[in-house]
C-alpha positions as CSV (number, residue, x, y, z in Angstrom):
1,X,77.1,26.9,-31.1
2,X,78.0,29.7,-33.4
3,X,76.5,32.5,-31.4
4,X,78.5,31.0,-28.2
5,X,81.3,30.9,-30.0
6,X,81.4,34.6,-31.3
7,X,80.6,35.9,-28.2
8,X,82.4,33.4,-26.2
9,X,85.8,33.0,-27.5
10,X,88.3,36.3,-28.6
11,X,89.5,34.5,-31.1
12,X,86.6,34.1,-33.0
13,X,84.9,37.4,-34.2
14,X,85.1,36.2,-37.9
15,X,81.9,34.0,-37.3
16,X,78.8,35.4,-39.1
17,X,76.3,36.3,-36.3
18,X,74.3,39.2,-37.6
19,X,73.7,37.6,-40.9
20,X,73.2,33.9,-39.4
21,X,70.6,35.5,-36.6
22,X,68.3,37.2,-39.6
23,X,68.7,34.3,-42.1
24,X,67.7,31.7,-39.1
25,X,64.4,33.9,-38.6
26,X,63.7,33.9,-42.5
27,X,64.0,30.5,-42.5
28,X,61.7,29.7,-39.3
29,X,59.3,31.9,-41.1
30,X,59.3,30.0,-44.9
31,X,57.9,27.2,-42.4
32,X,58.9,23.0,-42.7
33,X,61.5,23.6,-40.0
34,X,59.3,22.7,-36.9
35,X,61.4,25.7,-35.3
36,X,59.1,28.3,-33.1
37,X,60.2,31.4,-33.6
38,X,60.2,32.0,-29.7
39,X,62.2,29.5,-28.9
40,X,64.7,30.0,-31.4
41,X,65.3,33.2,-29.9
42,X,65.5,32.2,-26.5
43,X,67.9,29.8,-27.4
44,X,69.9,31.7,-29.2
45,X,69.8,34.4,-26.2
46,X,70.8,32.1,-24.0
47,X,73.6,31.3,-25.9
48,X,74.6,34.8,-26.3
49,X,74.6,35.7,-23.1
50,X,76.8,32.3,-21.6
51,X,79.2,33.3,-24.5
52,X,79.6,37.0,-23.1
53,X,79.9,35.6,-19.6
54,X,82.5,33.1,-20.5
55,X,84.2,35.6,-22.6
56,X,84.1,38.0,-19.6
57,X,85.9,35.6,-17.5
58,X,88.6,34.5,-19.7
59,X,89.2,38.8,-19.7
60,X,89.4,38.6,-15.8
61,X,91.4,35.6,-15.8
62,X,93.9,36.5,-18.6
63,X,93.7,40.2,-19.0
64,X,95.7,42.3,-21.0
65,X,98.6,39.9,-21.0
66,X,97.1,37.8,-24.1
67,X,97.2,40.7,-26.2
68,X,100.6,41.4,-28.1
69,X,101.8,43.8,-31.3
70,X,102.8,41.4,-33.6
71,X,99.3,38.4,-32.9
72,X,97.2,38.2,-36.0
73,X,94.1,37.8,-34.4
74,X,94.6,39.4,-30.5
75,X,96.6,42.2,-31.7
76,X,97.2,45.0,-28.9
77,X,95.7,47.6,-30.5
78,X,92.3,46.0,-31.0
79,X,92.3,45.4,-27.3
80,X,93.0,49.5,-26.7
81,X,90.7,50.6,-29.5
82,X,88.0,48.3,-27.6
83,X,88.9,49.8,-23.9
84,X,89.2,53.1,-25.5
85,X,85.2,52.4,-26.6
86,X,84.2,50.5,-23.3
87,X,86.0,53.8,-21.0
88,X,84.3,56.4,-23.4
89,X,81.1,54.7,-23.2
90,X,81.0,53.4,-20.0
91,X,78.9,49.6,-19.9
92,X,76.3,50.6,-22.3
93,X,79.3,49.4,-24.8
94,X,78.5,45.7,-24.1
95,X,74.7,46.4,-25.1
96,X,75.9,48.5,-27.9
97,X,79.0,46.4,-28.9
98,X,76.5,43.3,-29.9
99,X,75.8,44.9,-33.1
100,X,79.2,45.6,-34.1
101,X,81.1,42.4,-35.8
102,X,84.5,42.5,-33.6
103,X,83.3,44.7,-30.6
104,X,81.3,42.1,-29.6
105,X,83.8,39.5,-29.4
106,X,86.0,42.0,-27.6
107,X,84.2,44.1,-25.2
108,X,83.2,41.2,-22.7
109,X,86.7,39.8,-22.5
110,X,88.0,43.8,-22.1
111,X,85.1,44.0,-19.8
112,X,86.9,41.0,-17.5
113,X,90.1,42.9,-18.2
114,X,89.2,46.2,-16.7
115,X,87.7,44.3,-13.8
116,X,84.1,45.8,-14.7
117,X,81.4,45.0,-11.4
118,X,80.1,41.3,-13.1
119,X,76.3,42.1,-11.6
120,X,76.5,45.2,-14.1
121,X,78.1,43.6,-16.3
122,X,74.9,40.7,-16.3
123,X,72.7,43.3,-16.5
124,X,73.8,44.9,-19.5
125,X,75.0,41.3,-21.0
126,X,71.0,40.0,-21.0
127,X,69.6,43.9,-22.2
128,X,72.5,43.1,-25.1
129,X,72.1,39.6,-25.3
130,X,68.0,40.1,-25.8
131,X,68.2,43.1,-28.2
132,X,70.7,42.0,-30.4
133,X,69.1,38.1,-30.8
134,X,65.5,38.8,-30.8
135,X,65.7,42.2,-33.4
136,X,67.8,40.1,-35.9
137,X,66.1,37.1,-35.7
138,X,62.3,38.6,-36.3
139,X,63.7,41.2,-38.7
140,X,64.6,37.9,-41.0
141,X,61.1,36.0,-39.3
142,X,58.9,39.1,-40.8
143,X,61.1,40.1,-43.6
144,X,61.4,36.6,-44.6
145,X,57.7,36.4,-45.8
146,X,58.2,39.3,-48.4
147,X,58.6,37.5,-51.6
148,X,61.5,40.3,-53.0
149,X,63.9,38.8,-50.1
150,X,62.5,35.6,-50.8
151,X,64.1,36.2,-54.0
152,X,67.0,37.7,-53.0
153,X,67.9,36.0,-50.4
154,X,71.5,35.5,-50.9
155,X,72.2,39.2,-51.9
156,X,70.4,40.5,-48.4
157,X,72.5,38.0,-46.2
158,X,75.7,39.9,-48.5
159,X,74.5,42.9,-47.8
160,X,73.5,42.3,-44.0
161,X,77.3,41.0,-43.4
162,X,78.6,43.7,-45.4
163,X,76.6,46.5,-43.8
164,X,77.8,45.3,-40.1
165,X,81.4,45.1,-40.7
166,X,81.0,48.6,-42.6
167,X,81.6,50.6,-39.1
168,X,84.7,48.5,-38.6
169,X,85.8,49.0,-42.3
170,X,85.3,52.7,-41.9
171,X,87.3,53.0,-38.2
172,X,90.4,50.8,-39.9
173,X,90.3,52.9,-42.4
174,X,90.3,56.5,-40.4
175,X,92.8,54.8,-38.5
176,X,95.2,54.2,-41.6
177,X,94.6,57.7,-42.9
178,X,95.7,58.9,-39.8
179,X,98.4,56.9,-39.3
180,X,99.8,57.7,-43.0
181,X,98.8,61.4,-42.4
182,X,101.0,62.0,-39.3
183,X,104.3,59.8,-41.2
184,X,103.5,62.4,-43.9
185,X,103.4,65.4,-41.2
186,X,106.5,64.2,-39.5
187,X,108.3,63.9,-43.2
188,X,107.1,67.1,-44.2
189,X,108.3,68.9,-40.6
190,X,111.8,66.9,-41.3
């Protein structure tokens, strides 16, 4: 439900994916779950890609419209850095965008937005959808076994959430530098 629901919904890119998909697979591997690997990741593929299609559709069906300046969580200029990525990048961004915390809750519904071709967008949804599920989930599955991240289990899943958010902590930040670099510019020119 959680992977559905971060891929699925806009409003939810909060919800802790990367670090829930490699904890599951350390898990499955400690054993007494009576979870296969395999189908765990299948599952959770699944999941992935019906979120990105739903959230595709919502983008088609609401477009732009639902993003506004002053919304806390849809704000407008998360929906123009996103299309900014998706134009530069062309739909490689929706593979590439399921390892970025945020992205990936955006870039289907901008997808929907921009009207993208939906059999492209498929294609590149399941290449994501698989890549993204199956490379978290067995780094975890064959990490897991190694008794230092047994040990430190905690502190990995920390770091793993920090270390995906990190590209979106550095891009807010350029953005604020720049942002308080040209005020300074335009004081200075005054």
């Amino acid at each position: 439900m959680i992977i559905f629901a971060e891929t699925g919904f806009v409003v939810t890119p909060f919800l802790p994916g990367d670090s829930m998909l490699f904890a599951m697979g350390a898990i499955v591997a400690a054993g007494n779950t009576g979870l296969d690997i395999w189908f765990l990741c299948f599952i959770l593929t699944a999941a992935a890609i019906l979120g990105n299609t739903v959230n595709y559709r919502l983008g088609k069906y609401f477009g732009v419209k639902v993003f506004k300046e002053d919304n806390k969580i849809l704000k407008l200029k998360y929906y123009h850095q996103s299309h900014e990525y998706f134009e530069k990048h062309g739909a490689v961004a929706i593979v590439f965008s399921r390892f970025l915390p945020i992205f990936r809750t955006i870039a289907p519904f901008v997808a929907g937005a921009a009207r993208m071709e939906f059999g492209k967008f498929t294609l590149y949804n399941i290449i994501g959808g698989f890549a993204w599920i199956f490379s978290l989930s067995f780094a975890g599955y064959l990490l897991g076994k190694i008794p230092f991240v047994e040990k430190n289990f905690e502190v990995i899943i920390v770091i793993i959430a920090v270390g995906t958010f990190a590209p979106v902590i550095i891009a807010a930040l350029k953005s604020l530098f720049k942002k308080k670099e040209k005020i300074e510019d335009n004081d200075t020119a005054l």
